[in-house]
Short mmCIF file of the C-alpha atoms (twelve columns), coordinates in Angstrom:
data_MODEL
# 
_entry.id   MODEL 
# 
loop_
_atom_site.group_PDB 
_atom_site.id 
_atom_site.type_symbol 
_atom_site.label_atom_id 
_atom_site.label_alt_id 
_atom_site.label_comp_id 
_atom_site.label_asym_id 
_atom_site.label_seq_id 
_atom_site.Cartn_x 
_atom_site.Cartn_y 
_atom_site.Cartn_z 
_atom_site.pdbx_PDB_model_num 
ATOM 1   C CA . UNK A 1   18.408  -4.161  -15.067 1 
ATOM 2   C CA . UNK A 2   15.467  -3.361  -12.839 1 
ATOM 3   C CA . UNK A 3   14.903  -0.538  -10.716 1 
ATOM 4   C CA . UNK A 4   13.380  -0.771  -7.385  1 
ATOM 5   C CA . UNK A 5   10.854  1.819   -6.515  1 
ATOM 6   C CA . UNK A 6   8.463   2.353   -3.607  1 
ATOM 7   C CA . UNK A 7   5.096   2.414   -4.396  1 
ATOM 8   C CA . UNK A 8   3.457   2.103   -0.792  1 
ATOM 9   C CA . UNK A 9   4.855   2.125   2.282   1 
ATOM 10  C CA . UNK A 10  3.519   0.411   5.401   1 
ATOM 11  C CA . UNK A 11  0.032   1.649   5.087   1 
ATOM 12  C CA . UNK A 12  -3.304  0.025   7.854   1 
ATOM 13  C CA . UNK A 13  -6.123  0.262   6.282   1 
ATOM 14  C CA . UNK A 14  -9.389  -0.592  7.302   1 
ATOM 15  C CA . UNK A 15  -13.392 -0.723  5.736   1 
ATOM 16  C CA . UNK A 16  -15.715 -2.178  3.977   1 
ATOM 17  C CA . UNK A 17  -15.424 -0.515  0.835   1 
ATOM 18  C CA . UNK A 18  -12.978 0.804   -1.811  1 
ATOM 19  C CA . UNK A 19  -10.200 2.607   -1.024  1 
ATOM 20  C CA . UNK A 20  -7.917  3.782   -3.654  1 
ATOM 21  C CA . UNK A 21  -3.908  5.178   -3.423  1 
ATOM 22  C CA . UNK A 22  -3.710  8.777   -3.078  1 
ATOM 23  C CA . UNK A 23  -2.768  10.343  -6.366  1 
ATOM 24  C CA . UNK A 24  0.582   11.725  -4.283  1 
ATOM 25  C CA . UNK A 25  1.697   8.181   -4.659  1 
ATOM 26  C CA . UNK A 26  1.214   6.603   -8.061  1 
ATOM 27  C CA . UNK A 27  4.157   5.827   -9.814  1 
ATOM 28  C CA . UNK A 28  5.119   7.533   -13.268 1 
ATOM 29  C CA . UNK A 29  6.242   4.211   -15.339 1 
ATOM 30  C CA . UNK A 30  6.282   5.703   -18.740 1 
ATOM 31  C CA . UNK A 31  9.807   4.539   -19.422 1 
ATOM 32  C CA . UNK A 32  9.365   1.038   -17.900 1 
ATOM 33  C CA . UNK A 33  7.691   -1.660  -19.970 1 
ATOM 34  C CA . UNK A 34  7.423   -5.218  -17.010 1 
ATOM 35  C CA . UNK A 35  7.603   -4.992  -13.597 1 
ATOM 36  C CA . UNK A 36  6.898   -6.982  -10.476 1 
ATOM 37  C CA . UNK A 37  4.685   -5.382  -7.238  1 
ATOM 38  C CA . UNK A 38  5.756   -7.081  -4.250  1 
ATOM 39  C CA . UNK A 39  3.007   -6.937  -1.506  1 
ATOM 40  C CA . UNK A 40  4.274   -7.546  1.973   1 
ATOM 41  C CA . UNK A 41  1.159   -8.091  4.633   1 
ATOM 42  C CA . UNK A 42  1.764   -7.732  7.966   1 
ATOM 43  C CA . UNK A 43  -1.592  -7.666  9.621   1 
ATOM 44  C CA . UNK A 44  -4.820  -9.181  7.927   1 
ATOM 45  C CA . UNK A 45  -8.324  -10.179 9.111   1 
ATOM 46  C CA . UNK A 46  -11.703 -10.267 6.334   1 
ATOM 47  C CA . UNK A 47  -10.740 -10.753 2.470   1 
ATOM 48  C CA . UNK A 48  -9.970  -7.750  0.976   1 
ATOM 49  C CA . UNK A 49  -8.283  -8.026  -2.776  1 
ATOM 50  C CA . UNK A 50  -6.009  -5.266  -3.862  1 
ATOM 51  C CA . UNK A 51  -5.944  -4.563  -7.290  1 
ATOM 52  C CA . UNK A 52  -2.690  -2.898  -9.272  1 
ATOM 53  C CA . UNK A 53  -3.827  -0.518  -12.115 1 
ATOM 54  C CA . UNK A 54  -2.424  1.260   -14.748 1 
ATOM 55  C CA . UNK A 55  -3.770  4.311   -17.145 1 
ATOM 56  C CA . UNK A 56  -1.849  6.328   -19.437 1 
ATOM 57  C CA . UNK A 57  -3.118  9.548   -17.828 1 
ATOM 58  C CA . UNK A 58  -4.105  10.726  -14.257 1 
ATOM 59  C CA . UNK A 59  -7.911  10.367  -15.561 1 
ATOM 60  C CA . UNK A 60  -9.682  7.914   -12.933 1 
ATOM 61  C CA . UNK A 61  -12.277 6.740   -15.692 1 
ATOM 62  C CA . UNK A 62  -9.269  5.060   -17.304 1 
ATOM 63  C CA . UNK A 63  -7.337  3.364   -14.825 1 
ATOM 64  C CA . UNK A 64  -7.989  -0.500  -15.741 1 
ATOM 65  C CA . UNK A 65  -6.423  -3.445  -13.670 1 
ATOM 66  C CA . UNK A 66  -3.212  -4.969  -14.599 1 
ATOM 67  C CA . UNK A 67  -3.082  -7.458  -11.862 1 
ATOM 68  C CA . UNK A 68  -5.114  -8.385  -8.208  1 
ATOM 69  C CA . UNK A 69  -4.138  -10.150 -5.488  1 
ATOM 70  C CA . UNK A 70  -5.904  -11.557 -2.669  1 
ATOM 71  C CA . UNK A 71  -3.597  -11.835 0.054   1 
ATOM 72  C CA . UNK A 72  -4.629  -15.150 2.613   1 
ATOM 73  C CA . UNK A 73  -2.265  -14.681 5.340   1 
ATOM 74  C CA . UNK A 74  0.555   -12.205 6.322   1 
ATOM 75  C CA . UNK A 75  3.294   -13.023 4.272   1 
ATOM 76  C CA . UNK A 76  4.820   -11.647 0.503   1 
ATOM 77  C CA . UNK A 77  3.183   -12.111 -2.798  1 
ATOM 78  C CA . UNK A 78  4.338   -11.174 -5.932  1 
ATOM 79  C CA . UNK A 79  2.464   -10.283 -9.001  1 
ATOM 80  C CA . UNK A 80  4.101   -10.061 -12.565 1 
ATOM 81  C CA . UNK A 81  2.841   -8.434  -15.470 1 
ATOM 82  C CA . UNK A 82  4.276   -8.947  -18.573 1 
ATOM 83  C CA . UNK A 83  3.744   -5.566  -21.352 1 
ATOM 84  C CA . UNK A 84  4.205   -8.827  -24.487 1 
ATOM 85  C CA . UNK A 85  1.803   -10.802 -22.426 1 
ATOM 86  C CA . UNK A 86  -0.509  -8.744  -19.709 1 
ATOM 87  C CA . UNK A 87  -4.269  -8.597  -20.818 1 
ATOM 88  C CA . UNK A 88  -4.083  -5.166  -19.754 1 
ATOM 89  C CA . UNK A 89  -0.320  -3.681  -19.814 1 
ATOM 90  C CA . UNK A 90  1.640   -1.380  -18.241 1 
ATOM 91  C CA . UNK A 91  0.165   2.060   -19.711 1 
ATOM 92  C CA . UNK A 92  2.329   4.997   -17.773 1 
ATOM 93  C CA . UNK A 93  0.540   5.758   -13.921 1 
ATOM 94  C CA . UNK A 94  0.437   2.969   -11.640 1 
ATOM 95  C CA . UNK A 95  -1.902  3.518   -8.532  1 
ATOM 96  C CA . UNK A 96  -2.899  0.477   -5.934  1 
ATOM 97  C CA . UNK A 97  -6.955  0.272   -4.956  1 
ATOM 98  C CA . UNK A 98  -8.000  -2.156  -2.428  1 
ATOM 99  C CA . UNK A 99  -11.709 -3.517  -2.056  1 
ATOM 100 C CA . UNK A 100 -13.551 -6.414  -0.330  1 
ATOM 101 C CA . UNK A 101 -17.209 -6.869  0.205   1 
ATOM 102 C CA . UNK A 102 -16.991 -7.461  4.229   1 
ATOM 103 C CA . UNK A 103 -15.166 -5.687  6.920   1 
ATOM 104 C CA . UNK A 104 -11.508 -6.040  6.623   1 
ATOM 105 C CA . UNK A 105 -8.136  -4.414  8.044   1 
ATOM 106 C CA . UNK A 106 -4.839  -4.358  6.427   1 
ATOM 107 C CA . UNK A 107 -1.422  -3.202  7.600   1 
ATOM 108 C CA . UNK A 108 0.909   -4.024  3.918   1 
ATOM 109 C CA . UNK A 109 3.677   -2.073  1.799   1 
ATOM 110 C CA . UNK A 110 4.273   -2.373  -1.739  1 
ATOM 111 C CA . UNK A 111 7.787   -2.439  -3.621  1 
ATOM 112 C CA . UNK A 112 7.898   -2.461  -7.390  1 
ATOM 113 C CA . UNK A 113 10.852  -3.898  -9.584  1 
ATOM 114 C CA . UNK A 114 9.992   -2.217  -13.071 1 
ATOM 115 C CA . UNK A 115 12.171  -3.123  -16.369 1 
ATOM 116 C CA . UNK A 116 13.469  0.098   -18.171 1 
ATOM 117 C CA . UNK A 117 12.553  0.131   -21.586 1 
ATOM 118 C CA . UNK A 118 15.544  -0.022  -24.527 1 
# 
C-alpha cells in the first residue's frame, strides 16, 4: 500500500535561474522502490520545468533526474516512475530543482505516493 508523504509544501518561487529544494526537505526513500510526485500549481507565468531527482547519497554531483515536468497552466500533474522501468530509478534521497531559461514565478506543492518495498 502506498504511503503519502510531503515533499513540498506551497512554496512561490520566482527567477530566472535554478533553484534547487533545500536539503531540510528531501525525502529519505531508501525503503520505497515506485512512487508518484503530484505537483499542484497554483500560480504560473514564464516556463519553468521542475525536475524530480534522486541520488543514493546527499552528494549534489550525483543527484540525476528521475522525472521533469513542465507545468502549462495551474492545475495537478502527476509524474510516475517506475524502479523495473525508470531510465534513472529511485536511488534513496529525493530533492525537487526547478529551472527555466526566462523569468518565471511559481506558487506549487508537491505530494509523493511512494510504494514500500517487500
Amino acid at each position: 500500500m502506498p504511503q503519502t508523504i510531503l515533499l513540498q509544501d506551497w512554496k512561490y518561487v520566482s527567477g530566472s535561474s535554478e533553484i534547487v529544494q533545500a536539503e531540510t526537505g528531501w525525502l529519505d526513500l531508501a525503503d520505497f522502490t515506485d512512487f508518484a510526485a503530484y505537483l499542484s500549481v497554483k500560480d504560473l507565468s514564464g516556463a519553468p520545468t521542475i525536475y524530480y531527482e534522486t541520488s543514493p547519497s546527499k552528494d549534489n554531483d550525483l543527484f540525476a533526474t528521475m522525472a521533469s515536468v513542465a507545468p502549462g497552466a495551474a492545475g495537478r500533474t502527476v509524474s510516475i516512475v517506475r524502479y523495473s522501468s525508470a531510465s534513472e530509478p529511485l536511488a534513496r534521497w529525493v530533492r525537487w530543482r526547478i529551472n527555466a531559461a526566462a523569468a518565471y514565478t511559481l506558487n506549487f506543492r508537491v505530494w509523493v505516493a511512494a510504494v514500500p518495498t517487500g
